[in-house]
VOGU-3710 file (C-alpha; in Angstrom, 3 decimals, decimal comma):
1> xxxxxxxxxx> 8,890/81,890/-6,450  8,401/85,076/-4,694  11,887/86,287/-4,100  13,842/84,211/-6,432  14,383/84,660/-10,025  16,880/83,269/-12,772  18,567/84,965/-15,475  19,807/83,206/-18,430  23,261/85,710/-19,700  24,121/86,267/-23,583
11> xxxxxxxxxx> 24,869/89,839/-22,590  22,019/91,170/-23,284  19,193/88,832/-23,475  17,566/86,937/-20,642  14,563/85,471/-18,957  13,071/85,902/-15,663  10,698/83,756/-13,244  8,171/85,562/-10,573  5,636/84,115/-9,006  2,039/85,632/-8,931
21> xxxxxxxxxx> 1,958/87,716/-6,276  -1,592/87,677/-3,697  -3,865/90,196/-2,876  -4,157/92,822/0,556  -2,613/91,953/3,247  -1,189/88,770/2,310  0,529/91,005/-0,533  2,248/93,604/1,734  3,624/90,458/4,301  4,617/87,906/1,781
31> xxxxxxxxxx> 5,752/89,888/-0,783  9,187/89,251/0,066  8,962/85,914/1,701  10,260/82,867/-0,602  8,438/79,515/-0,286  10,543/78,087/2,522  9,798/75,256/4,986  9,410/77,772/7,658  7,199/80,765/7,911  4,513/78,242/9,487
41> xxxxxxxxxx> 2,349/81,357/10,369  1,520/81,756/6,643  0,809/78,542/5,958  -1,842/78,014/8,888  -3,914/80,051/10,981  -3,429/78,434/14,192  0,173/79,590/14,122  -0,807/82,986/13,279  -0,633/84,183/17,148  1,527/84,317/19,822
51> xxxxxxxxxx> 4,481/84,190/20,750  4,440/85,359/17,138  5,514/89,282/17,137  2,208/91,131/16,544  3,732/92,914/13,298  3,752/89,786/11,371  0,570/88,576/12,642  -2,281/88,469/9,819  -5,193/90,912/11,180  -8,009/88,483/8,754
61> xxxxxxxxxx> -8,329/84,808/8,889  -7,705/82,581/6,192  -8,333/78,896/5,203  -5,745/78,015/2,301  -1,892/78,364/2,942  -0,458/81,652/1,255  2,510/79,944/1,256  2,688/76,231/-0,180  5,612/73,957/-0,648  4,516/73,528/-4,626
71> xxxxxxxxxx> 7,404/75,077/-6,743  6,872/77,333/-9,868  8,176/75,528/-12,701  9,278/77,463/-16,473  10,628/76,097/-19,317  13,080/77,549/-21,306  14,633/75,821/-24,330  18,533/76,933/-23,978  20,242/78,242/-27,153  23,853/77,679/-28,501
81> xxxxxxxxxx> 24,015/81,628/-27,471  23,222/81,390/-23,938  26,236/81,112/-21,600  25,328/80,983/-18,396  22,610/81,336/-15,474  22,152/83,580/-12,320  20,325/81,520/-9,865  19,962/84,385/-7,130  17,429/85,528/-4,587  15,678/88,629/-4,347
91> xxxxxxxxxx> 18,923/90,236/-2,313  20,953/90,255/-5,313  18,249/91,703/-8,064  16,895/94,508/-5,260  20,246/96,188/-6,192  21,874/95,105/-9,200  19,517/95,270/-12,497  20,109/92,377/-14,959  22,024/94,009/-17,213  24,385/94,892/-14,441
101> xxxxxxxxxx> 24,687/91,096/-13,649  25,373/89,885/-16,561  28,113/92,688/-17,082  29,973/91,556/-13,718  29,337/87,704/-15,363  30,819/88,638/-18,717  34,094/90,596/-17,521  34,716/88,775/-14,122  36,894/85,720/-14,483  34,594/82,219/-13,752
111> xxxxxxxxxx> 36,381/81,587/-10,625  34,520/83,601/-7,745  32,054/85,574/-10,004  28,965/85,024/-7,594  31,367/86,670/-4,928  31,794/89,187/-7,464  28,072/89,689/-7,685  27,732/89,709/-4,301  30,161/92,305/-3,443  28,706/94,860/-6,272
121> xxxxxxxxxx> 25,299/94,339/-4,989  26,381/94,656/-1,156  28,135/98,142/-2,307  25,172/98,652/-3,985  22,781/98,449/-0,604  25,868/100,339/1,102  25,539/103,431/-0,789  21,242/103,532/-0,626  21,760/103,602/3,215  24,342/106,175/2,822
131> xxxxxxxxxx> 27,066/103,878/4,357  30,328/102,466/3,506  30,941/99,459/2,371  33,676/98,221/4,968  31,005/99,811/7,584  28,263/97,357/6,134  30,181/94,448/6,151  31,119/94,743/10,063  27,605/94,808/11,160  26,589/91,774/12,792
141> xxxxxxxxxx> 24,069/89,580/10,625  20,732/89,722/12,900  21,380/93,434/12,635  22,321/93,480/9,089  19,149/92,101/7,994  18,033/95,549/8,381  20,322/96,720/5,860  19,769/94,244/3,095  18,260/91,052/1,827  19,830/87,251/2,040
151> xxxxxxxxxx> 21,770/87,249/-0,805  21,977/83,928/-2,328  23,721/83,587/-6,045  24,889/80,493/-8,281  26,220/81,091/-11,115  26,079/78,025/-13,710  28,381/78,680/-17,289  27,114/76,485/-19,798  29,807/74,891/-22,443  29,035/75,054/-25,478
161> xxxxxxxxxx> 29,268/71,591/-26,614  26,482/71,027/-24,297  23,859/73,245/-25,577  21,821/71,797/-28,771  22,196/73,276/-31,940  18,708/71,546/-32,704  15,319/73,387/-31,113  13,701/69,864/-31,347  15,375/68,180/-28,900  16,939/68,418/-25,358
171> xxxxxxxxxx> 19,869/66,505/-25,984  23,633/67,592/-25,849  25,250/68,388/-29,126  28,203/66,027/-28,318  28,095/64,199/-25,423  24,529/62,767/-26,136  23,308/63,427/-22,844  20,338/65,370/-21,685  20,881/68,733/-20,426  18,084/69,392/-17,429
181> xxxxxxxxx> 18,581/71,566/-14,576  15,811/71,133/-11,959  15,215/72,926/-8,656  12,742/74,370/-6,466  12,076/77,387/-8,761  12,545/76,158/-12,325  13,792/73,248/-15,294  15,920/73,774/-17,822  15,730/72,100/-21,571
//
């Protein structure tokens, strides 16, 4: 989906998922809006007016939702290798690259890594806006939006006794059960 994005971690390989971005307009206003239930005013015209602020009003009409509730689904086959996944929105990846990420991941004990993340990327926004970090952090959050992005990060390790040793099948090495992650954005084999 628009602003979300995974990243499987073996240091320094990974894999990314965007979703195809739309044209004009509709580009420049939803290019940083994820496929929520809200934002009804993308999703049909008749909400497209007041009381809706005039900025995010659409100045053309248009018939089919630029938003839809219909998830972007990848595949990726995981590999005795991988170790874990970054499930994180588009606050954490607008400041931290991937190989950044997966650094914090790697030397961070498992125990409060997506905090971790967090933190580096919240310096991160910090120092773009010329700021301190402890100043950041005491702004209120409808102000703070102005500052940075929702940051939203899981962080799944995979054991390696789950992960098959065998590209033709799904199925965990030991345990015998299938290994599937499934959410809004993407499924796992």
């Amino acid at each position: 989906m628009a602003g979300f994005r995974f990243w499987v971690g073996v240091g320094v390989a990974g894999f990314r998922v965007w979703d195809k971005g739309v044209g004009g307009d509709r580009q420049r206003l939803a290019s940083r809006i994820s496929r929520s239930i809200g934002d009804a005013y993308f999703k049909r015209w008749e909400f497209n007016r007041e009381p809706l602020l005039p900025k995010f009003r659409l100045s053309k009409p248009f018939h089919t939702p630029i938003l839809k509730a219909e998830p972007s689904i990848h595949v990726h086959k995981l590999l005795p290798e991988d170790q874990f996944i970054i499930f994180a929105s588009d606050g954490l990846w607008e400041h931290l690259t991937n190989q950044e990420a997966v650094e914090i991941v790697n030397t961070c004990p498992r125990n409060g890594v997506a905090r971790k993340l967090m933190k580096a990327a919240l310096h991160e926004a910090a120092k773009k806006r010329e700021m301190r970090y402890s100043d950041l952090i005491k702004i209120e959050g409808g102000v703070r939006r102005h500052f940075h992005d929702d940051i939203s990060i899981i962080v799944l390790f995979l054991d390696d006794h789950f992960v098959s040793n065998n590209n033709n099948s799904n199925r965990a090495s030991s345990r015998g059960q299938a290994l599937s992650i499934k959410g809004g954005a993407s499924t796992l084999r």
